[in-house]
ROMIKE-249056 format. One record per residue: residue number from 1; chain; residue in three letters; x, y, z of N, C-alpha, C in turn. Coordinates in steps of 0.05 Angstrom, whole numbers, plus 5000, padded with zeros to 4 digits. Last residue first. Layout:
N
[NUM,"A","ALA",[X,Y,Z],[X,Y,Z],[X,Y,Z]]
...
This chain:
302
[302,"A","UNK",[4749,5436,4574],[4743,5457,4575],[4750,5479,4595]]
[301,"A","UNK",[4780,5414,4505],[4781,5409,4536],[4762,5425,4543]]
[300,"A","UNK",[4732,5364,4466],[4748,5392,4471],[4753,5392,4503]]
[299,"A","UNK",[4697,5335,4472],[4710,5327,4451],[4733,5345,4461]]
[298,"A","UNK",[4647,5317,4487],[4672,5315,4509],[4684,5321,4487]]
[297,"A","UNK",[4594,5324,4463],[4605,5344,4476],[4634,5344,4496]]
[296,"A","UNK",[4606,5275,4434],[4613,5302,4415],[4618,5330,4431]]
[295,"A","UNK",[4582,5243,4465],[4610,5240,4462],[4623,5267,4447]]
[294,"A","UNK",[4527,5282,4485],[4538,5261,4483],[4569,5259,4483]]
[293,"A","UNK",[4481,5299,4537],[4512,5296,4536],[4514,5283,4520]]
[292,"A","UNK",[4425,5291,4538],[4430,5333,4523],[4463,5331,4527]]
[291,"A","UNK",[4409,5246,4561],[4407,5255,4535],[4425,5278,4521]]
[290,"A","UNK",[4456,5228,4613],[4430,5251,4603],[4434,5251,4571]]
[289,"A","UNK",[4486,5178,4610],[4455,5177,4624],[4441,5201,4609]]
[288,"A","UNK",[4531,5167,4560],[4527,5188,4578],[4492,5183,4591]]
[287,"A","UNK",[4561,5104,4535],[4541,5122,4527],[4537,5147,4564]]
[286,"A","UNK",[4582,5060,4560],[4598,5073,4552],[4586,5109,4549]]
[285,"A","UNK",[4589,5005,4617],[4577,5019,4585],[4593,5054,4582]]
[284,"A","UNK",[4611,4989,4666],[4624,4976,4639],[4606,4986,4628]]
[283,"A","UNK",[4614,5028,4705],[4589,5004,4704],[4597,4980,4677]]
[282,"A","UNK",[4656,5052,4757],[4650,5046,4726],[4638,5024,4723]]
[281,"A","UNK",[4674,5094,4796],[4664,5071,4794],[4657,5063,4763]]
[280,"A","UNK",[4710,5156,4806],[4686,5140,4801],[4690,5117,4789]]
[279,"A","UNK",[4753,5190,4843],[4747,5177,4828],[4717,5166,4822]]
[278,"A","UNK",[4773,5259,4844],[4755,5240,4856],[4758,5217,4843]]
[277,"A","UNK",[4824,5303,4812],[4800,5293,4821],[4792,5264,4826]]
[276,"A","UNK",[4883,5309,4795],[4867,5325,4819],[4843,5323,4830]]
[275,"A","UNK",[4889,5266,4761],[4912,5275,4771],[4895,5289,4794]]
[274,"A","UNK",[4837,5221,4765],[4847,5239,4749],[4871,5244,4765]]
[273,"A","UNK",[4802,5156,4749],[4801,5184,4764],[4821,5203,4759]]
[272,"A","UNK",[4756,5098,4753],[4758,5119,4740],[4772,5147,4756]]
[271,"A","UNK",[4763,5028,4776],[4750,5064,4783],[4763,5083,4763]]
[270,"A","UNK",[4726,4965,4783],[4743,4984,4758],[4734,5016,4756]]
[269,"A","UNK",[4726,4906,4808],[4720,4941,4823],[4738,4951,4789]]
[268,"A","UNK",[4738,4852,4818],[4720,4864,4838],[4712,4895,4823]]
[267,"A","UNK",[4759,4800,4777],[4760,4829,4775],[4736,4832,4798]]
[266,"A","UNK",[4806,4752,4813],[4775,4756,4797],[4774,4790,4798]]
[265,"A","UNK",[4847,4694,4823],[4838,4716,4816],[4818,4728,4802]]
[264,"A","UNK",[4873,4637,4863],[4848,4647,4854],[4857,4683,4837]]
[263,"A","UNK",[4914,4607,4847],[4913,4629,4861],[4898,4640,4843]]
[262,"A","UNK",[4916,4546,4829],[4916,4546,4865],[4917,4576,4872]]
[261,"A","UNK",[4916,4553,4779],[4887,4555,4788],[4895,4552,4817]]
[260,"A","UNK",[4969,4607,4749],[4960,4575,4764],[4926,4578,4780]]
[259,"A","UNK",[4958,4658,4708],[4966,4647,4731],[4959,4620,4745]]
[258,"A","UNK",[4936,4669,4662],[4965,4654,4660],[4979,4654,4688]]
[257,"A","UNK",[4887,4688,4670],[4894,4668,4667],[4920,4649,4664]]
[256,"A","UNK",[4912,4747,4684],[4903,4734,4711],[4897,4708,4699]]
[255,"A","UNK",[4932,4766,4636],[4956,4758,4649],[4951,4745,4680]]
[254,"A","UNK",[4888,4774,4608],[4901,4754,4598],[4918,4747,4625]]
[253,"A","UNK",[4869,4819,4637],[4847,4787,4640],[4869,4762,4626]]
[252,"A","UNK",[4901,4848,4619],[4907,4846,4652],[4893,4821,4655]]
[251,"A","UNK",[4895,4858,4570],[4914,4852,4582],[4917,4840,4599]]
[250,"A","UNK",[4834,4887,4578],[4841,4855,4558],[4871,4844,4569]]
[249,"A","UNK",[4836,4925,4599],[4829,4909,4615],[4835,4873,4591]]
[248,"A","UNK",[4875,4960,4563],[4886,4955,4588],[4867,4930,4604]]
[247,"A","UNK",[4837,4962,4514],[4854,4946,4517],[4881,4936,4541]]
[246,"A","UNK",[4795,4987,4544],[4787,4965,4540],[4813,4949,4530]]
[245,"A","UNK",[4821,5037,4550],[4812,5023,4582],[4807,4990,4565]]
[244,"A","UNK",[4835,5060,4502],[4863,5048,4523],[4849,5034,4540]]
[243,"A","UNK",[4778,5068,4479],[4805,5044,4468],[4831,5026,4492]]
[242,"A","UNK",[4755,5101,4521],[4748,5075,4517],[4770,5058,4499]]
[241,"A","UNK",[4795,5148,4497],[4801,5135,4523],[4784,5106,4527]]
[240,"A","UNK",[4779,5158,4449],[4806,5144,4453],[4808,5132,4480]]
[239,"A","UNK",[4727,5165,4456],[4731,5143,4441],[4762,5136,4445]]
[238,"A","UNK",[4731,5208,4483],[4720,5191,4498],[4725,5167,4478]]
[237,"A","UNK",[4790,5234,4476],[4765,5233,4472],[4756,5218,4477]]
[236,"A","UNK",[4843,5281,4515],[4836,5258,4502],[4797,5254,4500]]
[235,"A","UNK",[4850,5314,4549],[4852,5328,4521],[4836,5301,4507]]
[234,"A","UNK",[4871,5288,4593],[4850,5302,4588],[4842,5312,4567]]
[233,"A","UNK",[4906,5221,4577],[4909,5256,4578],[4887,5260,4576]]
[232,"A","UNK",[4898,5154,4600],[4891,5178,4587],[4907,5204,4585]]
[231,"A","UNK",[4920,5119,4642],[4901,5106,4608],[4893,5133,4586]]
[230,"A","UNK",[4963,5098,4680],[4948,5125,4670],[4932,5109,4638]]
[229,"A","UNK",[4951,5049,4730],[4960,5059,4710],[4949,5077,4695]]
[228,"A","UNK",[4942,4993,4778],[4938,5028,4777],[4953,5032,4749]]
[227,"A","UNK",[4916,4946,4808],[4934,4943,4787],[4924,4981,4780]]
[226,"A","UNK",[4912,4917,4873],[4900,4935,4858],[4916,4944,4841]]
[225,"A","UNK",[4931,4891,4916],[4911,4876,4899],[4897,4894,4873]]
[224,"A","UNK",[4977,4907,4925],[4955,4908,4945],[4935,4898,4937]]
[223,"A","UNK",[4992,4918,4857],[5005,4918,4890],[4975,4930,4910]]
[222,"A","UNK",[5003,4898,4796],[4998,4900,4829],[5005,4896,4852]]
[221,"A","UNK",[5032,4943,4749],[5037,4920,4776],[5023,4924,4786]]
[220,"A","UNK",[5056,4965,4674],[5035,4958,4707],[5042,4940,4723]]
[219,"A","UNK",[5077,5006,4638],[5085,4985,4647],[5066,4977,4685]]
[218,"A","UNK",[5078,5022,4569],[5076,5035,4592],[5067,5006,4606]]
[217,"A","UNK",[5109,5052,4507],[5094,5032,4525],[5094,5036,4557]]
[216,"A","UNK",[5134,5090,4478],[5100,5097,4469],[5084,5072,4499]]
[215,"A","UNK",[5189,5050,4476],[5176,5079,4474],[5145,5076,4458]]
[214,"A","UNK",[5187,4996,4470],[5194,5011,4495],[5180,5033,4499]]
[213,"A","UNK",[5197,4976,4429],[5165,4972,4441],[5166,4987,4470]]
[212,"A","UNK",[5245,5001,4415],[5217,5004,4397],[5196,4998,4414]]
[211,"A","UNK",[5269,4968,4450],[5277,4996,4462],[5242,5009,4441]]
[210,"A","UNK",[5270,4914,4425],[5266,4924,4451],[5256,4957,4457]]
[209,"A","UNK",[5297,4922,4375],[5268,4923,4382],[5254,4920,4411]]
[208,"A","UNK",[5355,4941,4388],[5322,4961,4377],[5306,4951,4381]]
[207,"A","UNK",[5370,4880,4422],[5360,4931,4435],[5347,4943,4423]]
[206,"A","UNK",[5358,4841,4430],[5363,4855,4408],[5349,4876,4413]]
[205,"A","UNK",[5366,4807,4482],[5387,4814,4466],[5392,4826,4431]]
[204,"A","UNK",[5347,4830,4551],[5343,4827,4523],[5373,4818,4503]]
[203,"A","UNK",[5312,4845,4602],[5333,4832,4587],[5337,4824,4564]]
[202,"A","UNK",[5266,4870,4605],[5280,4881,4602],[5302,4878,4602]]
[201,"A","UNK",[5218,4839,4624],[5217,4837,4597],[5251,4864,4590]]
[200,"A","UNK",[5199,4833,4677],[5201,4862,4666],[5201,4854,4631]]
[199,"A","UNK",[5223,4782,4690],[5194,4791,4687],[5177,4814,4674]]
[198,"A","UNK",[5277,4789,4678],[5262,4778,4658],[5234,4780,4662]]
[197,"A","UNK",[5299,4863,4691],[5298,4830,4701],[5284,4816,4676]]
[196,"A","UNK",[5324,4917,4720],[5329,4908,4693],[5318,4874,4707]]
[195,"A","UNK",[5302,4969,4760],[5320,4941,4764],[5312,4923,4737]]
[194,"A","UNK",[5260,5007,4769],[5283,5008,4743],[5307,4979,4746]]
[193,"A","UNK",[5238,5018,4809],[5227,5000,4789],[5232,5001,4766]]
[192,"A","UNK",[5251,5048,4847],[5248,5059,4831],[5231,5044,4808]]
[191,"A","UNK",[5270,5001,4882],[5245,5030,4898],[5240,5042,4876]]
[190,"A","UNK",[5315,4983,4849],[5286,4969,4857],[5275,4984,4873]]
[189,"A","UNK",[5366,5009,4843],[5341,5014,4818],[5318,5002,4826]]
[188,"A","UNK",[5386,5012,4899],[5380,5036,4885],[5359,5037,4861]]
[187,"A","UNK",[5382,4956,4915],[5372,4973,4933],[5370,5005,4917]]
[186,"A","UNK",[5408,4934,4864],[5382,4930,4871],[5372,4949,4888]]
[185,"A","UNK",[5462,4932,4851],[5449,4959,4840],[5415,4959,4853]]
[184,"A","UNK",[5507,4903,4841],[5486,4904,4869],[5480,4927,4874]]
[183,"A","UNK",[5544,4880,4812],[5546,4910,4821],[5525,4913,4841]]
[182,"A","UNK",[5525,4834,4800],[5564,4843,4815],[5567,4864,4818]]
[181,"A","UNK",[5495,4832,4760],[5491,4824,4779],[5513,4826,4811]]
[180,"A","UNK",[5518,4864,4721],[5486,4884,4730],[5487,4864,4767]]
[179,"A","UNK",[5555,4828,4698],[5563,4855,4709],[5546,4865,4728]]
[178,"A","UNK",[5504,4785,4678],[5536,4781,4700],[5548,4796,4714]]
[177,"A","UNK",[5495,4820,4635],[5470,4809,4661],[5496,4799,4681]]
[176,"A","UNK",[5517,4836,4592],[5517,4850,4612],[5513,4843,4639]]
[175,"A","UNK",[5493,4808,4554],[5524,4811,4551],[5536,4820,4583]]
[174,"A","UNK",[5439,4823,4544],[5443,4796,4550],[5476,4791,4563]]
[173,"A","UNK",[5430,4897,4566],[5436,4877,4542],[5442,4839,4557]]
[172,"A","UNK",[5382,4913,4597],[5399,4915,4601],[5407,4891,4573]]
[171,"A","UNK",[5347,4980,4612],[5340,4954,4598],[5362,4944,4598]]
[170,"A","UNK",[5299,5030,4635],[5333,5021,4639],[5332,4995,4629]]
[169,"A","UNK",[5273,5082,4641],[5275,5065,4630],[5293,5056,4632]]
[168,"A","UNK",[5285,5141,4652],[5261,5129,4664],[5257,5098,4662]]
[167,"A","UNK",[5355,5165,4658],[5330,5159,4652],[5313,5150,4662]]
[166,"A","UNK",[5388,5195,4693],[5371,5215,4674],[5357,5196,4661]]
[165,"A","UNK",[5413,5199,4751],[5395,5176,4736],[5373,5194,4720]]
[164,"A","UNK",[5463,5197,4785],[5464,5212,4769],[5436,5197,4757]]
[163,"A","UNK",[5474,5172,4845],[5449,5190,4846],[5442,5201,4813]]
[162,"A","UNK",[5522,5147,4847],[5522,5174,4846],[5497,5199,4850]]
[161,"A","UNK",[5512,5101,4818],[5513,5097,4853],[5518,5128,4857]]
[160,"A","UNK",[5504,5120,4774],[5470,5104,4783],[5480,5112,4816]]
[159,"A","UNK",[5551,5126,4761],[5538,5146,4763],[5516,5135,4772]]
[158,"A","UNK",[5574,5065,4761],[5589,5090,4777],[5558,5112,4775]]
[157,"A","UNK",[5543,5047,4719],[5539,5038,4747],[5544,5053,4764]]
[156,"A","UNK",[5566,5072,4671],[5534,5071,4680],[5535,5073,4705]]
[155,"A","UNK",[5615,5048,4674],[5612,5085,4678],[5588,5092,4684]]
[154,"A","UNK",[5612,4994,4665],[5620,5001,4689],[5612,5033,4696]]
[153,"A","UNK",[5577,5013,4612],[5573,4983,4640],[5583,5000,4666]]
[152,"A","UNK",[5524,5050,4568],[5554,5043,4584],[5551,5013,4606]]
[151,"A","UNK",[5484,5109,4563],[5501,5077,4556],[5521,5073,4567]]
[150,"A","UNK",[5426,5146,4561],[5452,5135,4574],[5456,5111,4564]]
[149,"A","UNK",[5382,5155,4530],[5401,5172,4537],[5425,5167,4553]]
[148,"A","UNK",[5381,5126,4462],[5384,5119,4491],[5395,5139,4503]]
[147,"A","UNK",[5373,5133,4405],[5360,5150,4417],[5367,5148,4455]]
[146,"A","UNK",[5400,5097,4369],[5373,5089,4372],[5358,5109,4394]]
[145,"A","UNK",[5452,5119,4380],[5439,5118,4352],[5410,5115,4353]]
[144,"A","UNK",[5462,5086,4431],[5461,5118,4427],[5453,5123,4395]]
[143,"A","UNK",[5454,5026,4413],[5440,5039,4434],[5443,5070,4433]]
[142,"A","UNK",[5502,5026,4381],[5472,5015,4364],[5454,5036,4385]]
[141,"A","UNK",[5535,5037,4414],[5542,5061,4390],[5517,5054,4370]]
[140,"A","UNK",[5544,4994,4446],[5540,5016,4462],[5532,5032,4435]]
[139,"A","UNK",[5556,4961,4410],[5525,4957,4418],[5512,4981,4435]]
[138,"A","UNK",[5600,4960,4398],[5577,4960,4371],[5557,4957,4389]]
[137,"A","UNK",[5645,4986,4464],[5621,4957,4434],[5608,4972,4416]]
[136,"A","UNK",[5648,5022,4497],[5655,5021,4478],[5646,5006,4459]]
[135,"A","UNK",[5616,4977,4556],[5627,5009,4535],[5646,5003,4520]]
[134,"A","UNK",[5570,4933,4544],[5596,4935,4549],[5607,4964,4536]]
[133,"A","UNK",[5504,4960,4572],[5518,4948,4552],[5551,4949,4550]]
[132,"A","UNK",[5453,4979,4583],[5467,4978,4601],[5477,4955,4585]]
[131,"A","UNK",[5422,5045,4572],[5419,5012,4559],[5446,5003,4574]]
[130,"A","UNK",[5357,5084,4589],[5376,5076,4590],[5387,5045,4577]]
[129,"A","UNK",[5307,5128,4556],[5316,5100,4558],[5350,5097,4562]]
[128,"A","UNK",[5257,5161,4571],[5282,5161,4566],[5289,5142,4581]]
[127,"A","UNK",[5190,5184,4557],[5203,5159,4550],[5231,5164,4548]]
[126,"A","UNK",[5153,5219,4548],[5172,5232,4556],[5190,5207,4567]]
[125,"A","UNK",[5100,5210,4539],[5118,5220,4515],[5139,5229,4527]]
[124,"A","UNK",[5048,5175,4559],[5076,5185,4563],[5084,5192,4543]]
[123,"A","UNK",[5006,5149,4526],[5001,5168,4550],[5029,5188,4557]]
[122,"A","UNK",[4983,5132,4463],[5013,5136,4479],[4989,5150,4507]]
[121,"A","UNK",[4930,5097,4449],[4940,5125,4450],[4960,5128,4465]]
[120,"A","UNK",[4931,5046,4451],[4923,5049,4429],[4934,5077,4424]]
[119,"A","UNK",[4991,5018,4490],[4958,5029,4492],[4958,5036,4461]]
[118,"A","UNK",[5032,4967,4506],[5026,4991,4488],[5001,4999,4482]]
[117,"A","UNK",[5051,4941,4559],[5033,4938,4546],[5033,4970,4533]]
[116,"A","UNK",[5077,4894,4618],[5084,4919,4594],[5060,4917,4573]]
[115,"A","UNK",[5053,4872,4684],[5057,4863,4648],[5068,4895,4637]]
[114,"A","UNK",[5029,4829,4725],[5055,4849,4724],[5053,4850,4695]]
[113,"A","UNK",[5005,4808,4780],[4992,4813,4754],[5014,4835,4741]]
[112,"A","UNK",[5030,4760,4828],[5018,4785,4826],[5019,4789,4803]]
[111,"A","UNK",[5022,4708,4869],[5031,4715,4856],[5023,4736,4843]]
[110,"A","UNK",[5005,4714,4941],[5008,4704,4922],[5027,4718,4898]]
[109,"A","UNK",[5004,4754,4980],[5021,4737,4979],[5034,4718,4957]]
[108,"A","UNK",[4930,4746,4989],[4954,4757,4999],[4978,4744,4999]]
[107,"A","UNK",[4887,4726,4934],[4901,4730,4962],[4920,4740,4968]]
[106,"A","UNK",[4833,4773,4909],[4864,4755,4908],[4870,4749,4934]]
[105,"A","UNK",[4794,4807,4867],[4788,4796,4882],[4820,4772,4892]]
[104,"A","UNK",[4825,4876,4849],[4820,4848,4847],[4815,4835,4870]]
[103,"A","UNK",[4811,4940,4817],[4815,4921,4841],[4804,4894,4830]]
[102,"A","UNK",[4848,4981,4774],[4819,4965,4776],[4832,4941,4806]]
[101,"A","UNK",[4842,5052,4760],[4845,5030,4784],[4827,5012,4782]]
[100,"A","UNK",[4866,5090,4711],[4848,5065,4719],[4862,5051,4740]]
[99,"A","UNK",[4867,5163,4704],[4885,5146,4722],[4857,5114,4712]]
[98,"A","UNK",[4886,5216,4670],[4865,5199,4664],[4878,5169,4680]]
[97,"A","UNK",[4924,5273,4684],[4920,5239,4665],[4899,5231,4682]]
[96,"A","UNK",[4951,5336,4667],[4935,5318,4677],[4933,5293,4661]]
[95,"A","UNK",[4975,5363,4615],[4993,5353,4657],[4976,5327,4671]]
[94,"A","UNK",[4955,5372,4581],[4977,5349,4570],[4988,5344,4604]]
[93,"A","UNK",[4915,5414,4592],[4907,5384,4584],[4929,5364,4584]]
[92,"A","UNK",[4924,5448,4643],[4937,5433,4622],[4927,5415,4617]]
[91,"A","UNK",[4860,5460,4674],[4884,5454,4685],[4894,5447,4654]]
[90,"A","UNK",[4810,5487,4674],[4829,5505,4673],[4850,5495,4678]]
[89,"A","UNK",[4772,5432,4709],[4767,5460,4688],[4795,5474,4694]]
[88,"A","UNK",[4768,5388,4735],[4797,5398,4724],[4796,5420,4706]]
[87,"A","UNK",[4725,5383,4750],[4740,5381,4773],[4766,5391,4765]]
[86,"A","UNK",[4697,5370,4700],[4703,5392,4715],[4717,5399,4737]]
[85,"A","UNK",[4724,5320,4682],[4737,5349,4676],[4723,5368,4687]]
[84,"A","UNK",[4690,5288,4714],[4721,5290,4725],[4738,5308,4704]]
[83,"A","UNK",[4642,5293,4696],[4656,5300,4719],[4681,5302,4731]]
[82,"A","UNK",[4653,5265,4645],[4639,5294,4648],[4642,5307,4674]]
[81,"A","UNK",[4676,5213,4658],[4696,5230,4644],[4682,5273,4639]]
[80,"A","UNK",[4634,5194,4671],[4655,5193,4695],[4675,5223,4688]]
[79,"A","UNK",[4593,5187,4628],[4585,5208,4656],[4616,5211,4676]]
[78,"A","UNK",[4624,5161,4600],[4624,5177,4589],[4609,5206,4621]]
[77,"A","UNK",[4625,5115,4624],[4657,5133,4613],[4645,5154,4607]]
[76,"A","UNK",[4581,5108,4681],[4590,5102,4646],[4613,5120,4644]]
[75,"A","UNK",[4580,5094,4742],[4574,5114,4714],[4586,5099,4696]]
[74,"A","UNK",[4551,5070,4810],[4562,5072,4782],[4554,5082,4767]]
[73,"A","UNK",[4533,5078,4877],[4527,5091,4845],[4548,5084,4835]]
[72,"A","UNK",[4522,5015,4914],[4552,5039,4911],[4530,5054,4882]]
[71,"A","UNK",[4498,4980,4937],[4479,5000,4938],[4502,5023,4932]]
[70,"A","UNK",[4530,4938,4909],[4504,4937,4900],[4489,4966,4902]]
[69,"A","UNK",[4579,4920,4920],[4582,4949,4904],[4552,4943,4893]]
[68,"A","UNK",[4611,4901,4980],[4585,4897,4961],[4588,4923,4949]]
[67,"A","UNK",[4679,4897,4983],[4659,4909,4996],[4635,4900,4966]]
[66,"A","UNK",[4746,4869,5006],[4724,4873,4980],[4686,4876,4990]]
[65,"A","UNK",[4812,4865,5028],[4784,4861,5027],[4769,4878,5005]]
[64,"A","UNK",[4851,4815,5009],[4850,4833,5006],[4813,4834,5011]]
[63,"A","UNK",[4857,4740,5051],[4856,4763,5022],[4854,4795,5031]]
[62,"A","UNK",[4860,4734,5102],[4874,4721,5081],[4876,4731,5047]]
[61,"A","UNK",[4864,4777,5153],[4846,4774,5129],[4875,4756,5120]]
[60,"A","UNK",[4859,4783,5217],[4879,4781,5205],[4853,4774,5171]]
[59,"A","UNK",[4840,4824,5281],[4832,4803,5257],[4846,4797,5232]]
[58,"A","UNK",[4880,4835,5329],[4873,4847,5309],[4861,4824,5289]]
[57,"A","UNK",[4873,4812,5394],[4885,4804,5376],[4871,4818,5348]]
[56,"A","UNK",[4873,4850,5450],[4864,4836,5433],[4870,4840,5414]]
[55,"A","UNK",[4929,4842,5510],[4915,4853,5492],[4900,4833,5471]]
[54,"A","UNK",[4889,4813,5566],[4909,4801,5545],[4905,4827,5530]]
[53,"A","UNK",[4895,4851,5629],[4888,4843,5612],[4902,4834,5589]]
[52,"A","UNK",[4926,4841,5688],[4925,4851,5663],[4922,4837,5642]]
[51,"A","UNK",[4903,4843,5750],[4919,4816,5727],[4902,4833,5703]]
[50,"A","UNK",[4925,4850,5819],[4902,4860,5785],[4925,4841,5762]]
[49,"A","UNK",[4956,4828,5858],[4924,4822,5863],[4908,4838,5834]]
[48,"A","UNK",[5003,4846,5858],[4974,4864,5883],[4951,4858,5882]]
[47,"A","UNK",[5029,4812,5837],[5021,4833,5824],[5008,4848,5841]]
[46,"A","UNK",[5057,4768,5854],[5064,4796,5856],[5059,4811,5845]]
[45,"A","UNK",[5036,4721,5852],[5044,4739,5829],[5054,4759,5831]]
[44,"A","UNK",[5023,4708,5905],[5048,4693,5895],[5056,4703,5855]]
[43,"A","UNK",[5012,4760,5940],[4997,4739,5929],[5033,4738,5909]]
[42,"A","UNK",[4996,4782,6006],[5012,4769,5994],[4998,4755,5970]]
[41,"A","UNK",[4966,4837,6034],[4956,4820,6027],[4981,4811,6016]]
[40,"A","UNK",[4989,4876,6090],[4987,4865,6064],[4982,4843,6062]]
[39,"A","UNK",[4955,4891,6156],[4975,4865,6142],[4965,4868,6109]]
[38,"A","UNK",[4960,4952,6180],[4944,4941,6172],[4964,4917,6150]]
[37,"A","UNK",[4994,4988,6190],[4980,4979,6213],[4961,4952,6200]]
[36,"A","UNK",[5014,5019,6152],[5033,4994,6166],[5012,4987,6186]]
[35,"A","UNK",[4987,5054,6132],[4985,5028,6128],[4997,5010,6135]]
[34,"A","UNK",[4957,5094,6196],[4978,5086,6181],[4981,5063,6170]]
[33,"A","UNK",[4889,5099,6210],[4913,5093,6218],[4930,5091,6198]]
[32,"A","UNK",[4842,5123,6185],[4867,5143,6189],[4885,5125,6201]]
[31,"A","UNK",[4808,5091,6190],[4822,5098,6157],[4839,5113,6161]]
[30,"A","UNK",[4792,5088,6241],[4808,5064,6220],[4826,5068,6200]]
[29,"A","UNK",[4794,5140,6277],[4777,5122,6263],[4798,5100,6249]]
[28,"A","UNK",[4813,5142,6347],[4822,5143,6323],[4806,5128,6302]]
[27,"A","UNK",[4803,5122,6404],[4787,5135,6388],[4790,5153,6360]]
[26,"A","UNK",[4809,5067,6435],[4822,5086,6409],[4796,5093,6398]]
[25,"A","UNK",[4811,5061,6506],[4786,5057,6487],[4806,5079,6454]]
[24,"A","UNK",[4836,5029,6552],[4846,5050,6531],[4825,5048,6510]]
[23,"A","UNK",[4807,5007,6609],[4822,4991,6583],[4825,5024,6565]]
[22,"A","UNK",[4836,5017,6679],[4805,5022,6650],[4834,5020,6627]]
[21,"A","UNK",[4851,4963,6714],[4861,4990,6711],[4839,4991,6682]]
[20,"A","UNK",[4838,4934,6784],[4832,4936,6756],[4840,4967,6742]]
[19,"A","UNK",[4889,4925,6829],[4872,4943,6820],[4864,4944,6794]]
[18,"A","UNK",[4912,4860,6847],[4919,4896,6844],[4897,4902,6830]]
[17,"A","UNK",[4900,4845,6927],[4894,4844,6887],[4891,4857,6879]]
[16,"A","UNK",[4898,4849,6978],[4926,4851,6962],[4927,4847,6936]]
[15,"A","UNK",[4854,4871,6986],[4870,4888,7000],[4889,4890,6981]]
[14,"A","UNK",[4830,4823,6983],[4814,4846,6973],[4835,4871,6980]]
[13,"A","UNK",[4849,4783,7018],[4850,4778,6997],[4847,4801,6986]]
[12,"A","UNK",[4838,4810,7072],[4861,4814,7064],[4864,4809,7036]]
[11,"A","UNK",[4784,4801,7079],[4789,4834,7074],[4816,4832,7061]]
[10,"A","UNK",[4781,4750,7076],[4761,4759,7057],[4776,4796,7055]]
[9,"A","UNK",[4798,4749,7127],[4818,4729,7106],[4805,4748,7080]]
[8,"A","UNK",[4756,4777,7162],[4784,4783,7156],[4807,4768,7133]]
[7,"A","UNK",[4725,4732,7155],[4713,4762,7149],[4742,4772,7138]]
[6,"A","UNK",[4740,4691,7189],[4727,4690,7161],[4725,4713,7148]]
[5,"A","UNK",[4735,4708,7233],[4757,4702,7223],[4761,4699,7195]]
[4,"A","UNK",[4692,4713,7251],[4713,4739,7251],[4734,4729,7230]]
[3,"A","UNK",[4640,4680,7216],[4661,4677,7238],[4682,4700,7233]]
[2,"A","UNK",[4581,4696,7189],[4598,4676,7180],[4623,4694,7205]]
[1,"A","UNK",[4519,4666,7216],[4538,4688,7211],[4566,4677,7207]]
């Protein structure tokens, strides 16, 4: 047995050690504590940890694009031209035109297919020609004789920067080109495609015959790879309109060889279409698919 004395050392220890106290049990769930309770994450982007995506990069083409025309329908002039007056039953034969879009196979950037060219059948008749020549001269008084509706240098220019521009045509004499260039007429006649240049063929230095191949002619560009120009009036017959298309595509084949062989060009696509209707595709023949159409029945408007 263990000794009195023993007993009592044992009671005092137990006397003077403080009192276990009950631990605080939280009975608050997690997701409800406040986010300061909880350590942010640090990251050395400061982003929070999402990393934004690259945008993606759009595919870029080195040419103009060009689609298989295997399972496309193509017509003849003569089926294109049967549908595309009805689409225009009851409209002015002389309002409406007869549009050719022909697409090219090209690259972007290159050099582009630009030419003047007199069709077999005028399209325009409403040809007014400016001539941009020293006023007062024998040349201003050749140019108003010859039909020009405006002439002049400095009095021209004043009214161009005026907004005044009664013609469609603007050509400029050889005499002049120094003035045309000191007046910095570009931002006004180039959106219009009246800016007088040598590609144009509208520098010149003998005005009638200029201004002669002027009227009845009509003037193309591409742009986007696709050369656009009217080839017709509705009124027109299938034989005149085969004239203008075959001598608009002879042109245009001339003016893609007289480009250098480092820029490829190739005909893709030749569409048929009108002032108010659709276009169609064209097979290169000429003749109508149904028997019971021929050329005799396009003859007339209807």
């Amino acid at each position: 047995m263990a000794s009195t004395t023993n007993c009592l050392a044992s009671l005092a220890r137990l006397s003077l050690s403080a009192p276990a106290r009950p631990t605080a049990v939280s009975i608050i769930p997690k997701f409800l504590l406040p986010s300061a309770a909880t350590p942010l994450a640090r990251h050395a982007s400061g982003g929070g940890g999402m990393r934004k995506k690259a945008p993606k990069k759009k595919k870029t083409y080195k040419t103009f694009r060009s689609y298989d025309l295997t399972p496309m329908e193509q017509f003849s002039l003569c089926d294109a031209m049967r549908y595309i007056r009805a689409f225009e039953v009851g409209r002015p034969p002389a309002s409406v035109k007869y549009e050719l879009s022909v697409k090219l196979k090209t690259g972007k950037g290159g050099p582009v297919v630009r030419n003047r060219i007199r069709l077999p059948f005028p399209v325009k008749t409403d040809v007014r020609i400016g001539v941009i020549c020293p006023d007062g001269s024998a040349l201003a008084t050749e140019a108003q004789q010859l039909g020009a509706v405006a002439v002049g240098q400095e009095s021209l220019f004043d009214s161009i920067r005026q907004g005044n521009i009664p013609f469609n045509r603007l050509i400029c004499h050889t005499d002049s080109v120094d003035a045309l260039k000191k007046a910095n007429l570009g931002k006004i006649l180039g959106p219009k495609g009246l800016m007088p240049s040598a590609k144009t063929k509208s520098l010149t230095s003998d005005l009638k015959a200029t201004m002669q191949e002027l009227i009845g002619a009509d003037e193309y560009r591409e742009r986007a790879g696709v050369v656009r120009m009217a080839v017709g009036q509705l009124g027109f017959t299938p034989q005149m309109l085969s004239d203008n298309v075959k001598s608009m595509m002879t042109h245009i084949k001339e003016d893609m060889n007289e480009i250098d062989d480092t820029h490829i060009k190739q005909l893709d696509e030749v569409v048929l279409s009108s002032t108010n209707g659709p276009g169609f595709s064209l097979n290169g023949s000429f003749s109508s698919t149904d028997p019971k159409v021929g050329p005799e029945h396009l003859q007339s408007v209807m």
